[in-house]
The first five atom37 places (N, CA, C, CB, O) and aatype in JSON, in Angstrom:
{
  "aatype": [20, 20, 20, 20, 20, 20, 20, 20, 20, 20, 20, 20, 20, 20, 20, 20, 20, 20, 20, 20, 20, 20, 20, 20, 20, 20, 20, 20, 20, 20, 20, 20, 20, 20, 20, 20, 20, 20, 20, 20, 20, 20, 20, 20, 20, 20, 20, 20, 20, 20, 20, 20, 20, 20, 20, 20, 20, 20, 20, 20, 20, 20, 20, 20, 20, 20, 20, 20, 20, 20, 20, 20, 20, 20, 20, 20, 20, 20, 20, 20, 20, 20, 20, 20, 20, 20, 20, 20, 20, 20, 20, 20, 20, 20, 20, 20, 20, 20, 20, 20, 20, 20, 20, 20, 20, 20, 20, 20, 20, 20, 20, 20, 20, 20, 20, 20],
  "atom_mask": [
    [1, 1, 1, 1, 1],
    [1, 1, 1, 1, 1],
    [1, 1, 1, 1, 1],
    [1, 1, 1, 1, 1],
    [1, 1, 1, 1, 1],
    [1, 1, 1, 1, 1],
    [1, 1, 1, 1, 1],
    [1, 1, 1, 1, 1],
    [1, 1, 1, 1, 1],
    [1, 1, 1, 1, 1],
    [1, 1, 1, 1, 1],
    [1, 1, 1, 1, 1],
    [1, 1, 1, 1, 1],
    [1, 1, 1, 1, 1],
    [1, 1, 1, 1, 1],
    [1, 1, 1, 1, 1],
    [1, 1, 1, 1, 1],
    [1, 1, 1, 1, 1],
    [1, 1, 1, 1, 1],
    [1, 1, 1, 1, 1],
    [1, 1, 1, 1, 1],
    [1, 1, 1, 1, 1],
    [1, 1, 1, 1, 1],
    [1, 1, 1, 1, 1],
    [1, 1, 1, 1, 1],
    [1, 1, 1, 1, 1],
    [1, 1, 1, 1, 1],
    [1, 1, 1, 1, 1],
    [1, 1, 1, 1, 1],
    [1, 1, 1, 1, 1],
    [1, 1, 1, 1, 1],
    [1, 1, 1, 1, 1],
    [1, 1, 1, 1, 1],
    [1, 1, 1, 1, 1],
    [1, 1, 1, 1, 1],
    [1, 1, 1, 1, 1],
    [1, 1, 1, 1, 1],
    [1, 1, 1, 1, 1],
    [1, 1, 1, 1, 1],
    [1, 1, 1, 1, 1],
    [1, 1, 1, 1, 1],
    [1, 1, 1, 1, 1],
    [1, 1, 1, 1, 1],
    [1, 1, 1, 1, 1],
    [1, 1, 1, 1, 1],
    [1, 1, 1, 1, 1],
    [1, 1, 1, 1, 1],
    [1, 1, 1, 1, 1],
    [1, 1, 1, 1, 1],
    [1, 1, 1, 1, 1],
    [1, 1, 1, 1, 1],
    [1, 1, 1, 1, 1],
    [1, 1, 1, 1, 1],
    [1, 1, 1, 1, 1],
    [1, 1, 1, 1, 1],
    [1, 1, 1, 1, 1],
    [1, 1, 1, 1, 1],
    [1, 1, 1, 1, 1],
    [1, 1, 1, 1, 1],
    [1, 1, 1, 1, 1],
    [1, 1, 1, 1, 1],
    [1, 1, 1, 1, 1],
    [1, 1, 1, 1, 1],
    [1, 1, 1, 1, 1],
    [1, 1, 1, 1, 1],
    [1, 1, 1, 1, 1],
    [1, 1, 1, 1, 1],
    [1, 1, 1, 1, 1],
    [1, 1, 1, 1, 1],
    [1, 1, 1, 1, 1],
    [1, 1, 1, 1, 1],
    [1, 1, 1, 1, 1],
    [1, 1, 1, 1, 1],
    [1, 1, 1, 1, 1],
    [1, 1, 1, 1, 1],
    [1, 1, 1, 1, 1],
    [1, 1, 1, 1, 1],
    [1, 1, 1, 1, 1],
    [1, 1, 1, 1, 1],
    [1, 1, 1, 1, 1],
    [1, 1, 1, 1, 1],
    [1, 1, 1, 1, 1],
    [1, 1, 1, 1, 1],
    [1, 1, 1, 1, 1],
    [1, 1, 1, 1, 1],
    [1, 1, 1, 1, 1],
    [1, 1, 1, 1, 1],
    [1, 1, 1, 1, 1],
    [1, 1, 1, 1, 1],
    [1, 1, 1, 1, 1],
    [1, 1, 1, 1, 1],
    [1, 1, 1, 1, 1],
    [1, 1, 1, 1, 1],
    [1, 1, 1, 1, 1],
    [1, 1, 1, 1, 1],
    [1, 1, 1, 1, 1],
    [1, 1, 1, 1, 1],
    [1, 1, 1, 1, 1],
    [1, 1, 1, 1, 1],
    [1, 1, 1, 1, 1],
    [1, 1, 1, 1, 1],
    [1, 1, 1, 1, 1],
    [1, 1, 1, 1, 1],
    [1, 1, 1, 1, 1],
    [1, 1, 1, 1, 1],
    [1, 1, 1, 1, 1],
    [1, 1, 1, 1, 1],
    [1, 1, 1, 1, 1],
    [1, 1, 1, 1, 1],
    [1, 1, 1, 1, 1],
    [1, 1, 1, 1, 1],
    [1, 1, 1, 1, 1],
    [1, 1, 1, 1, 1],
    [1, 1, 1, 1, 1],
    [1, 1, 1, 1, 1],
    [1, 1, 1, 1, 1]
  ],
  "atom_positions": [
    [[-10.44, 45.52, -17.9], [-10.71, 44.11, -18.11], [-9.51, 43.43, -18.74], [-11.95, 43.92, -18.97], [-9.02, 43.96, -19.73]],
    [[-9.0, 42.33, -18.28], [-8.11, 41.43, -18.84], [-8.59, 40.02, -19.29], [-7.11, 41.29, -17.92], [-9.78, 39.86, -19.01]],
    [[-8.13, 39.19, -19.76], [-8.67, 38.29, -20.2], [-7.48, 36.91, -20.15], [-9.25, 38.81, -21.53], [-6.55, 37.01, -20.94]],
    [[-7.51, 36.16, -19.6], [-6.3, 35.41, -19.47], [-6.4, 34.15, -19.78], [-5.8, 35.46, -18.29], [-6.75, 33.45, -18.83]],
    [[-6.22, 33.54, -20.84], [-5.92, 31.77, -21.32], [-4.79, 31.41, -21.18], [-6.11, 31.31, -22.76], [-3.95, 32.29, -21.41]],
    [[-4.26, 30.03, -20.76], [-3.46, 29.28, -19.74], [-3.53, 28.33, -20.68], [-3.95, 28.96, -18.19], [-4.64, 27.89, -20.98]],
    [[-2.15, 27.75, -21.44], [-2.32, 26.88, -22.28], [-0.43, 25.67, -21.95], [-2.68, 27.93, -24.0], [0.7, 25.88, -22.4]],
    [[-0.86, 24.73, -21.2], [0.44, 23.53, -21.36], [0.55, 23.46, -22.64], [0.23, 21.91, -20.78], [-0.47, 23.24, -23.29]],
    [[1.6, 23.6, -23.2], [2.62, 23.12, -24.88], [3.09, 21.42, -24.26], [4.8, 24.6, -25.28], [3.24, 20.93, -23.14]],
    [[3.15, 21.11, -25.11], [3.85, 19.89, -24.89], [4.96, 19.72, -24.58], [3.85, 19.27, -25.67], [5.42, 18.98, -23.72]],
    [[5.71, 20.75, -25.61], [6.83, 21.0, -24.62], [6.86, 21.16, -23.26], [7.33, 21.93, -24.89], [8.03, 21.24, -22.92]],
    [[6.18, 21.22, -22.43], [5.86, 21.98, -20.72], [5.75, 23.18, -20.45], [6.82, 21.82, -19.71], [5.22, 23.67, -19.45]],
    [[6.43, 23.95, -21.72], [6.25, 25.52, -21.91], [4.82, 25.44, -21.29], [6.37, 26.23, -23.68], [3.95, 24.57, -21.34]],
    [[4.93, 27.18, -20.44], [3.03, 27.26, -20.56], [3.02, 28.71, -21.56], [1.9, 27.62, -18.48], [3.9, 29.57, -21.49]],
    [[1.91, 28.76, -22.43], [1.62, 29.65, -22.82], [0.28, 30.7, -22.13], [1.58, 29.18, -23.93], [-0.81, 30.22, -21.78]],
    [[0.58, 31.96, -22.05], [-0.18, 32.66, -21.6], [-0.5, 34.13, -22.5], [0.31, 32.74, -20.34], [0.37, 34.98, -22.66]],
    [[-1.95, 34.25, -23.08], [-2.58, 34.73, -24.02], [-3.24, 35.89, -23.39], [-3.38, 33.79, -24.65], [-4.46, 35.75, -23.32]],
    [[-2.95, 36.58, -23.1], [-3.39, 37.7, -22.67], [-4.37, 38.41, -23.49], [-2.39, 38.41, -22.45], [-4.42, 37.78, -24.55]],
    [[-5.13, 39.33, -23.56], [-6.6, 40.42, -24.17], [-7.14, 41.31, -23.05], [-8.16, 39.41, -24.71], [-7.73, 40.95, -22.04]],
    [[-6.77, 42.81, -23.52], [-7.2, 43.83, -22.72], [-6.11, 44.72, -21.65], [-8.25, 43.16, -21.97], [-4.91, 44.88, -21.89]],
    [[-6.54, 45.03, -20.92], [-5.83, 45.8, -19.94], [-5.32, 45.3, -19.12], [-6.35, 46.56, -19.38], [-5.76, 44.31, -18.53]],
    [[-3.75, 46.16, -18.81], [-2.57, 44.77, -17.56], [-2.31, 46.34, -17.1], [-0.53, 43.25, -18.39], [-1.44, 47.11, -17.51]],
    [[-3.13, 46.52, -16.31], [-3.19, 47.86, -15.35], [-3.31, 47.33, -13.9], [-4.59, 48.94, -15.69], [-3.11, 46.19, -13.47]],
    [[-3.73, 48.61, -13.17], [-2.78, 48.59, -11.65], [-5.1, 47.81, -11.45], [-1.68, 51.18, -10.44], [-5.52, 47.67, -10.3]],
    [[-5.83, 47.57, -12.35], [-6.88, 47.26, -12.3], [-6.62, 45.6, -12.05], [-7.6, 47.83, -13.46], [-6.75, 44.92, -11.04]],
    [[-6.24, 45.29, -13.34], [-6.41, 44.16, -13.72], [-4.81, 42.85, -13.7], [-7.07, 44.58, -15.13], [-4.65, 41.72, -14.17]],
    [[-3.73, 44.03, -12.7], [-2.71, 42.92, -12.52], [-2.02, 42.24, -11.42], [-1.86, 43.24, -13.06], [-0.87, 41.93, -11.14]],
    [[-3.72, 42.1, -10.69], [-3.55, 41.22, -10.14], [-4.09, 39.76, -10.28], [-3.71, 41.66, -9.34], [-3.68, 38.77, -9.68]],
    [[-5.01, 39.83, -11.1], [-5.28, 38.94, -12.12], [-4.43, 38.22, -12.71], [-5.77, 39.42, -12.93], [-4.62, 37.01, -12.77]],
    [[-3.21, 38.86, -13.32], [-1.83, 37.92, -14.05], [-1.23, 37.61, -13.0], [-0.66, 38.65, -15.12], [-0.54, 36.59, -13.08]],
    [[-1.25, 38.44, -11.47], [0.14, 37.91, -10.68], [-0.44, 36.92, -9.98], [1.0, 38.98, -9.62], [0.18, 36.54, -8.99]],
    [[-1.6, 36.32, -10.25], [-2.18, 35.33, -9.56], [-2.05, 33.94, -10.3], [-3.55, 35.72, -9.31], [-1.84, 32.8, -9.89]],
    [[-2.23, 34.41, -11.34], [-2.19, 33.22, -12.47], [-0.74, 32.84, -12.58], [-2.77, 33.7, -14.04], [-0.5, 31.64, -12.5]],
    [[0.32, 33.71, -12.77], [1.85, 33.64, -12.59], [1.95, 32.59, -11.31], [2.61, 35.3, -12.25], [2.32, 31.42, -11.38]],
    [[1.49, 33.37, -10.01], [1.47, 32.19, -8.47], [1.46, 30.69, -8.87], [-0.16, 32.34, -7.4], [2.35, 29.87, -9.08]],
    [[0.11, 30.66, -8.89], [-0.58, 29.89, -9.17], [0.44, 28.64, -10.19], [-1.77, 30.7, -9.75], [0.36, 27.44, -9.93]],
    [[1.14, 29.05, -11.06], [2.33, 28.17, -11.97], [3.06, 28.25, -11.38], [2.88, 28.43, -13.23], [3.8, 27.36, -11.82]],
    [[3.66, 28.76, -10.41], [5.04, 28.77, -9.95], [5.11, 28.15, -8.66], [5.61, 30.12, -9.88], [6.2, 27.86, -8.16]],
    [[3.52, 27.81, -7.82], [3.1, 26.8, -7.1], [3.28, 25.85, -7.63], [2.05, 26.79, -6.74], [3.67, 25.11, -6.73]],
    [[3.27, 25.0, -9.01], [3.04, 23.72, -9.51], [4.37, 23.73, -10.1], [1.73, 23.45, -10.46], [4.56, 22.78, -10.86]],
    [[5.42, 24.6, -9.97], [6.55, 24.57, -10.48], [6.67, 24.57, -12.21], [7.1, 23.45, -9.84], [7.19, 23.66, -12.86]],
    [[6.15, 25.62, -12.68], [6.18, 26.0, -13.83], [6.79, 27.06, -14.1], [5.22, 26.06, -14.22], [6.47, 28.2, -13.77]],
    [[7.72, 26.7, -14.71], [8.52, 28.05, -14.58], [9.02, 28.53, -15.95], [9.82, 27.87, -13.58], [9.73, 29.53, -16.0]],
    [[8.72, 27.91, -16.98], [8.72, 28.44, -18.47], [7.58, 29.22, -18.79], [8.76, 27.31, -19.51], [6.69, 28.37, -18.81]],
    [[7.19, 30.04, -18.98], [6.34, 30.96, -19.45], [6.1, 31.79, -20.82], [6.49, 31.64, -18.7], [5.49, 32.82, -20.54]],
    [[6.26, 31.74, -21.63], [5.81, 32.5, -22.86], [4.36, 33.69, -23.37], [5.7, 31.37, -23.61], [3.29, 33.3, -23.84]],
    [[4.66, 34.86, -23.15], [3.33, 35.45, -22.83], [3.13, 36.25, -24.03], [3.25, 36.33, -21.44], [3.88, 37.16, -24.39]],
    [[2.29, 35.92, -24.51], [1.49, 36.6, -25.95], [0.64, 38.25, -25.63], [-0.01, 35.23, -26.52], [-0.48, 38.21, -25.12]],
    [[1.27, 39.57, -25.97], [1.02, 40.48, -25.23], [0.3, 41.33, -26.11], [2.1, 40.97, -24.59], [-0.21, 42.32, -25.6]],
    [[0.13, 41.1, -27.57], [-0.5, 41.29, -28.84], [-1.55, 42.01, -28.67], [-0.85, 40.16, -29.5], [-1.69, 43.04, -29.32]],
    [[-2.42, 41.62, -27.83], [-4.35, 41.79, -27.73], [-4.18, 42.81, -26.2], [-5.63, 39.6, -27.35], [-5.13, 43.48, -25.82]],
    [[-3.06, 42.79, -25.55], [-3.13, 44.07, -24.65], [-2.87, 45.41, -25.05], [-2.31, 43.94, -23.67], [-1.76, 45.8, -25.42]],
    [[-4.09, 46.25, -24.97], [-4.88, 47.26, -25.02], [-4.19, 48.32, -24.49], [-6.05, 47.05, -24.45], [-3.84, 49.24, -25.23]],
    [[-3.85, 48.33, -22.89], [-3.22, 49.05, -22.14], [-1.85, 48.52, -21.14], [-4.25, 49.53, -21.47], [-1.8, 47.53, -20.4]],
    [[-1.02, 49.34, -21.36], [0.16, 48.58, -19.76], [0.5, 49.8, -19.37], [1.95, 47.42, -20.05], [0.97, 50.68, -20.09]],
    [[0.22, 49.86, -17.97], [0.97, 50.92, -17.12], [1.97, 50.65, -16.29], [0.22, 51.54, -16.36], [2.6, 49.67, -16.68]],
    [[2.46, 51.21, -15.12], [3.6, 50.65, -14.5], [3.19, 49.66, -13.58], [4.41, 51.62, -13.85], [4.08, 48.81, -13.47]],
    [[2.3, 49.45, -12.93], [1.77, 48.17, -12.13], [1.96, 47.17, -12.73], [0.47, 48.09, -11.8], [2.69, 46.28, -12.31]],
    [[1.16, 47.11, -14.11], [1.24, 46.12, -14.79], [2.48, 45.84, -15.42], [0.37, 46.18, -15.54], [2.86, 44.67, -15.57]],
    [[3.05, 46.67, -15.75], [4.15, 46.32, -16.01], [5.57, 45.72, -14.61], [4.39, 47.55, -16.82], [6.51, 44.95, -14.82]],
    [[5.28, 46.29, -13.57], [5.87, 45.72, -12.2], [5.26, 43.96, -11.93], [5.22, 46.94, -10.77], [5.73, 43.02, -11.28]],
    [[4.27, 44.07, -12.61], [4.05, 42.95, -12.28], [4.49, 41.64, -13.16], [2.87, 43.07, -12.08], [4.47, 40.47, -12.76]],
    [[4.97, 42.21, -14.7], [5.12, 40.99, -15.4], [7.21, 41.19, -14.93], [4.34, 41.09, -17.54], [8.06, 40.32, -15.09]],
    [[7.39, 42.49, -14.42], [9.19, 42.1, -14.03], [8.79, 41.39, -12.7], [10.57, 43.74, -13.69], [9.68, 40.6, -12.36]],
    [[7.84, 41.43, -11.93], [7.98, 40.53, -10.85], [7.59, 38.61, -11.35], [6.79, 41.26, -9.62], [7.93, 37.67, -10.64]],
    [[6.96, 38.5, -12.48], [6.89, 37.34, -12.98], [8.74, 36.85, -13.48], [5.67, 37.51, -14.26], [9.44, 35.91, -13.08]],
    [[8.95, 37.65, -14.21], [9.92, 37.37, -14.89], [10.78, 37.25, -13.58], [10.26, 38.35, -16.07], [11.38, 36.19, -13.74]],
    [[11.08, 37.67, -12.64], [11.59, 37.01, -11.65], [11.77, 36.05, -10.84], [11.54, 37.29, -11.3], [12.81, 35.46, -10.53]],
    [[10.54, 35.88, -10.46], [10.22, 34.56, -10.05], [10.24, 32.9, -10.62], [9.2, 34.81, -9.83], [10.23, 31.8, -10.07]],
    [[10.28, 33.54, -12.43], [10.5, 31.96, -12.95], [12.0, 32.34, -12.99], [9.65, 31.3, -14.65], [12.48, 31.43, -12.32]],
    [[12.95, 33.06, -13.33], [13.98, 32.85, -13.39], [15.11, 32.06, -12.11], [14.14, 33.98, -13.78], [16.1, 31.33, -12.21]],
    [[14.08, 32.85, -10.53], [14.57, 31.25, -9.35], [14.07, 30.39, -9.64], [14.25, 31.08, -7.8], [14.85, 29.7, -8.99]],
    [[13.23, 29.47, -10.17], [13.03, 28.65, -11.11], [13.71, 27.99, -11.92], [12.53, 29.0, -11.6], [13.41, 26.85, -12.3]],
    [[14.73, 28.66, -12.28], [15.56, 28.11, -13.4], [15.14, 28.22, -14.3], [15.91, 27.03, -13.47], [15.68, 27.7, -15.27]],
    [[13.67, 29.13, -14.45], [13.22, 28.85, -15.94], [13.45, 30.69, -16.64], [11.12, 28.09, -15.96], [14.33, 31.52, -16.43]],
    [[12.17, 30.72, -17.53], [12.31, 32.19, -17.8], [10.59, 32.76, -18.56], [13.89, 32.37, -19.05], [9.69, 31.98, -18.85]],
    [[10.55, 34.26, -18.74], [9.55, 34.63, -19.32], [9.53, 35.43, -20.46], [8.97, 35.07, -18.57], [10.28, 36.41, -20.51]],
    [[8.59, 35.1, -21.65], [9.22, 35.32, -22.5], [8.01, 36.31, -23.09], [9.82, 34.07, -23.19], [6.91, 36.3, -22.54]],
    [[8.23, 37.05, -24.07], [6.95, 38.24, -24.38], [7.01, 37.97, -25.98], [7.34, 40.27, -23.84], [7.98, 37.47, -26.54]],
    [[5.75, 38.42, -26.64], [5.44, 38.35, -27.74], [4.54, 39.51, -27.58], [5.01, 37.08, -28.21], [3.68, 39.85, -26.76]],
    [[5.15, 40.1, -28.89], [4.29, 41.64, -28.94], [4.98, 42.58, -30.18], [4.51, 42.65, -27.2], [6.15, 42.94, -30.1]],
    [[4.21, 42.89, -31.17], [5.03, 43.78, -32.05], [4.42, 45.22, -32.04], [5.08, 43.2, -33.57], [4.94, 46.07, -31.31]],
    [[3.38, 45.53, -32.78], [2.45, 47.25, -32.07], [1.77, 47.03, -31.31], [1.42, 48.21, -32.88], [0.64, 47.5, -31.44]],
    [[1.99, 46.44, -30.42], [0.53, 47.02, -29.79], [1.32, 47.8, -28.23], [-0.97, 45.3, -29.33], [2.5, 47.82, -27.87]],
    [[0.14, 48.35, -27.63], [0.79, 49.61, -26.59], [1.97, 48.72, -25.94], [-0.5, 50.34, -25.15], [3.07, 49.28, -26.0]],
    [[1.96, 47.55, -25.37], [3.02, 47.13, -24.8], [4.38, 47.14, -25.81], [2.65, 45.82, -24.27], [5.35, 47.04, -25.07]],
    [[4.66, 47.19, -26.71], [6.03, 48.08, -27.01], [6.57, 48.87, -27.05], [6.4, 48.22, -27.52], [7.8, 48.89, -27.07]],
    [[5.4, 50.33, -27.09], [5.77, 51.67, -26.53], [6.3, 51.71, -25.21], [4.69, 52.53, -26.52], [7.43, 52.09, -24.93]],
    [[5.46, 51.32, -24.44], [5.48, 51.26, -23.02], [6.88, 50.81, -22.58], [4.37, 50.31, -22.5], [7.63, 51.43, -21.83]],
    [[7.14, 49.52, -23.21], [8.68, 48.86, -22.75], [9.89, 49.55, -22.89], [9.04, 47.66, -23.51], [10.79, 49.67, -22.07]],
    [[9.77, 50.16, -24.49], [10.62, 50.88, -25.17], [10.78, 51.89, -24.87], [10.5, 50.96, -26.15], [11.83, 52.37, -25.28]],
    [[9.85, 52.83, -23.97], [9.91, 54.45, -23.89], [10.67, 53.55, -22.26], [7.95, 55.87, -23.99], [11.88, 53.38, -22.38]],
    [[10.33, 53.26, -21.48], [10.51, 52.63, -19.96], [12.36, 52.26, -19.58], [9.42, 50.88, -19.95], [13.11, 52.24, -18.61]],
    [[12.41, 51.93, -21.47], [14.04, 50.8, -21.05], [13.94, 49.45, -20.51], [15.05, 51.41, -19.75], [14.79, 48.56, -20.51]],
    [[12.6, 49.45, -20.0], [11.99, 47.88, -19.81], [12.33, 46.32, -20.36], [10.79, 47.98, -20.27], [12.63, 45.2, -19.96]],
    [[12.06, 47.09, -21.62], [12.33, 45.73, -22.66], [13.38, 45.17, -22.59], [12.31, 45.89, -24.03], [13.5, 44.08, -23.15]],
    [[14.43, 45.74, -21.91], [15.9, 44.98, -21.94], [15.89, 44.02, -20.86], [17.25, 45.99, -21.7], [16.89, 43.31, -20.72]],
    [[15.09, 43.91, -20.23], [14.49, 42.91, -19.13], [14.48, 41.73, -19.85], [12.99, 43.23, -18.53], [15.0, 40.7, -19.42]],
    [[13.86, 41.84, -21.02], [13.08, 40.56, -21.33], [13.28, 40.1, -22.68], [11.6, 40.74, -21.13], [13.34, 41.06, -23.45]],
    [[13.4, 38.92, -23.31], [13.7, 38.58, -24.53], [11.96, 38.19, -25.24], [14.95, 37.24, -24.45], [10.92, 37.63, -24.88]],
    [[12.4, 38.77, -26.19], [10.75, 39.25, -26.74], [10.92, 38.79, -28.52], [10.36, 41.53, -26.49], [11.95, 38.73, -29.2]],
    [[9.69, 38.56, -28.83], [9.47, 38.17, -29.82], [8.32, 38.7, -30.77], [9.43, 37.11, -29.54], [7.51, 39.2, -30.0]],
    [[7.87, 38.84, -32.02], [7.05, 39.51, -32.27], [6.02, 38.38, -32.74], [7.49, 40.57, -33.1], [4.93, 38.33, -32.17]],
    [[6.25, 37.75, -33.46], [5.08, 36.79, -33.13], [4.98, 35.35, -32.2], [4.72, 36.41, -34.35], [6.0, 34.88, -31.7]],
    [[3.68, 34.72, -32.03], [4.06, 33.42, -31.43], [4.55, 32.51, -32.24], [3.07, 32.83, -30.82], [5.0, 31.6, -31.54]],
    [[4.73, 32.27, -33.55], [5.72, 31.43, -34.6], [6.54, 31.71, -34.18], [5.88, 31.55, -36.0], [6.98, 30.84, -33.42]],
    [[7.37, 32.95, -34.26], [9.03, 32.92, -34.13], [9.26, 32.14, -32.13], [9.83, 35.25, -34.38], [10.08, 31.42, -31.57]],
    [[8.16, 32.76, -31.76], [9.08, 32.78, -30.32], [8.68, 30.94, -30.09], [8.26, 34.25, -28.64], [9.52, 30.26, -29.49]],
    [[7.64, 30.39, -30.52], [7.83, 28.58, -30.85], [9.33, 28.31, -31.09], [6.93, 27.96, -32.48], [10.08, 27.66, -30.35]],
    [[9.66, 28.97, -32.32], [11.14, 28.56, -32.78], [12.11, 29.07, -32.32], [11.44, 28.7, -33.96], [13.24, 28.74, -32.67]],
    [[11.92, 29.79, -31.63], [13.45, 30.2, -31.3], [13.62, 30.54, -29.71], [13.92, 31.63, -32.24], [14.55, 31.14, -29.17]],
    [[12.16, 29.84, -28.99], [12.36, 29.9, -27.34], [13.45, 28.32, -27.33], [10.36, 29.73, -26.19], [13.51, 27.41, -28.16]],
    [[14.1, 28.49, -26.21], [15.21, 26.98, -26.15], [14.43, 25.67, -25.72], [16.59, 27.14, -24.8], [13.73, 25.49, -24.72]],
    [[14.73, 24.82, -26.73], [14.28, 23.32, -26.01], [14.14, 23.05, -24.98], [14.89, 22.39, -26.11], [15.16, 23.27, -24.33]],
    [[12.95, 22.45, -24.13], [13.41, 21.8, -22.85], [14.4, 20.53, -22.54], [12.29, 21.46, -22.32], [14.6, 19.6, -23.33]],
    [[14.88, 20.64, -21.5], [16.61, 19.8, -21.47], [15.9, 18.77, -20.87], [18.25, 20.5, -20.39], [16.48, 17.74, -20.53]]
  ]
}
Protein backbone atom coordinates (compact mmCIF):
# COMPACT_ATOMS: atom_id res chain seq x y z
CA UNK A 1 0.00 0.00 0.00
CA UNK A 2 1.18 3.52 -0.82
CA UNK A 3 -0.42 6.49 -0.02
CA UNK A 4 0.12 9.61 -2.12
CA UNK A 5 -0.77 13.53 -1.31
CA UNK A 6 -0.20 16.06 -4.15
CA UNK A 7 0.29 19.42 -2.74
CA UNK A 8 0.90 23.02 -5.26
CA UNK A 9 3.42 25.37 -2.94
CA UNK A 10 3.00 28.63 -4.02
CA UNK A 11 5.99 28.67 -5.13
CA UNK A 12 4.67 26.14 -8.13
CA UNK A 13 6.92 23.62 -6.47
CA UNK A 14 4.63 20.48 -6.18
CA UNK A 15 5.06 18.65 -3.13
CA UNK A 16 4.61 14.97 -2.97
CA UNK A 17 4.09 13.12 0.52
CA UNK A 18 4.43 9.79 0.19
CA UNK A 19 3.29 6.76 3.27
CA UNK A 20 3.99 3.10 2.86
CA UNK A 21 5.40 0.95 0.23
CA UNK A 22 7.13 2.24 -3.33
CA UNK A 23 7.49 -1.42 -4.49
CA UNK A 24 7.28 -3.16 -7.85
CA UNK A 25 3.33 -3.29 -6.03
CA UNK A 26 2.65 0.04 -5.54
CA UNK A 27 4.96 2.07 -8.23
CA UNK A 28 2.88 2.43 -10.43
CA UNK A 29 0.84 4.43 -8.47
CA UNK A 30 3.78 7.25 -8.18
CA UNK A 31 4.65 6.83 -11.96
CA UNK A 32 1.22 7.83 -12.65
CA UNK A 33 0.95 10.64 -10.43
CA UNK A 34 4.62 11.81 -11.70
CA UNK A 35 2.63 11.52 -15.60
CA UNK A 36 0.00 13.00 -14.68
CA UNK A 37 2.38 16.51 -13.55
CA UNK A 38 4.48 16.30 -16.26
CA UNK A 39 1.23 16.32 -18.53
CA UNK A 40 0.35 19.78 -16.94
CA UNK A 41 3.98 20.67 -17.17
CA UNK A 42 5.13 20.43 -13.70
CA UNK A 43 8.25 19.78 -13.46
CA UNK A 44 9.54 20.84 -9.91
CA UNK A 45 8.89 18.11 -7.64
CA UNK A 46 9.96 17.74 -4.04
CA UNK A 47 9.18 14.26 -2.57
CA UNK A 48 8.90 13.65 1.17
CA UNK A 49 10.09 9.88 1.47
CA UNK A 50 10.03 9.85 5.47
CA UNK A 51 6.70 7.62 5.97
CA UNK A 52 8.04 5.05 3.18
CA UNK A 53 8.10 1.76 4.80
CA UNK A 54 9.65 -0.15 1.93
CA UNK A 55 11.74 0.69 -1.55
CA UNK A 56 12.88 -1.93 -3.77
CA UNK A 57 14.37 -1.62 -7.17
CA UNK A 58 11.10 -0.96 -9.16
CA UNK A 59 10.35 1.53 -6.96
CA UNK A 60 13.23 2.84 -6.87
CA UNK A 61 13.50 2.69 -11.08
CA UNK A 62 10.70 4.45 -10.90
CA UNK A 63 11.47 7.60 -8.86
CA UNK A 64 15.12 7.67 -11.36
CA UNK A 65 12.60 7.51 -14.13
CA UNK A 66 10.73 10.59 -12.44
CA UNK A 67 13.78 12.33 -11.80
CA UNK A 68 14.27 12.16 -15.43
CA UNK A 69 11.59 13.23 -16.87
CA UNK A 70 11.34 16.57 -14.87
CA UNK A 71 14.83 17.23 -15.55
CA UNK A 72 13.63 17.45 -19.77
CA UNK A 73 11.54 19.74 -18.13
CA UNK A 74 14.01 21.92 -17.08
CA UNK A 75 12.96 21.27 -13.77
CA UNK A 76 14.16 18.69 -11.07
CA UNK A 77 13.28 16.07 -8.19
CA UNK A 78 14.09 16.44 -5.04
CA UNK A 79 13.93 13.70 -1.92
CA UNK A 80 13.50 14.19 1.71
CA UNK A 81 14.31 11.33 3.89
CA UNK A 82 16.68 10.81 6.88
CA UNK A 83 16.06 6.86 8.54
CA UNK A 84 13.76 5.58 7.11
CA UNK A 85 14.40 2.35 4.64
CA UNK A 86 14.75 4.71 1.69
CA UNK A 87 18.29 5.75 2.80
CA UNK A 88 19.60 2.38 3.18
CA UNK A 89 18.31 1.44 0.01
CA UNK A 90 19.89 4.60 -1.88
CA UNK A 91 23.06 4.38 0.02
CA UNK A 92 23.78 0.60 -0.16
CA UNK A 93 22.51 1.06 -4.32
CA UNK A 94 24.95 4.31 -4.99
CA UNK A 95 21.56 5.67 -5.96
CA UNK A 96 21.55 8.62 -3.93
CA UNK A 97 24.09 10.34 -6.04
CA UNK A 98 21.26 10.66 -8.49
CA UNK A 99 19.51 12.91 -6.45
CA UNK A 100 19.90 15.95 -4.16
CA UNK A 101 18.21 15.03 -0.95
CA UNK A 102 17.37 16.55 2.10
CA UNK A 103 16.50 15.32 5.48
CA UNK A 104 13.78 17.25 6.42
CA UNK A 105 10.95 19.20 4.57
CA UNK A 106 12.22 22.63 6.45
CA UNK A 107 15.63 22.39 5.11
CA UNK A 108 14.69 21.23 1.61
CA UNK A 109 11.82 24.59 1.70
CA UNK A 110 15.11 26.48 2.24
CA UNK A 111 17.48 25.41 0.39
CA UNK A 112 15.45 23.92 -2.88
CA UNK A 113 16.27 27.09 -5.59
CA UNK A 114 13.76 29.87 -6.11
CA UNK A 115 11.56 29.79 -8.98
CA UNK A 116 13.05 32.23 -11.80
Amino acid sequence: NLDVRVEELESGYIFIDLAGDLDAYASREFKQVVEDLITHRKYKLIVDMEKVTCLDSVGARGLLSALSKTREGNGDLWLIYDKSPVKRFLDITGLNENFTTFKTSRQAFQEVPKPR
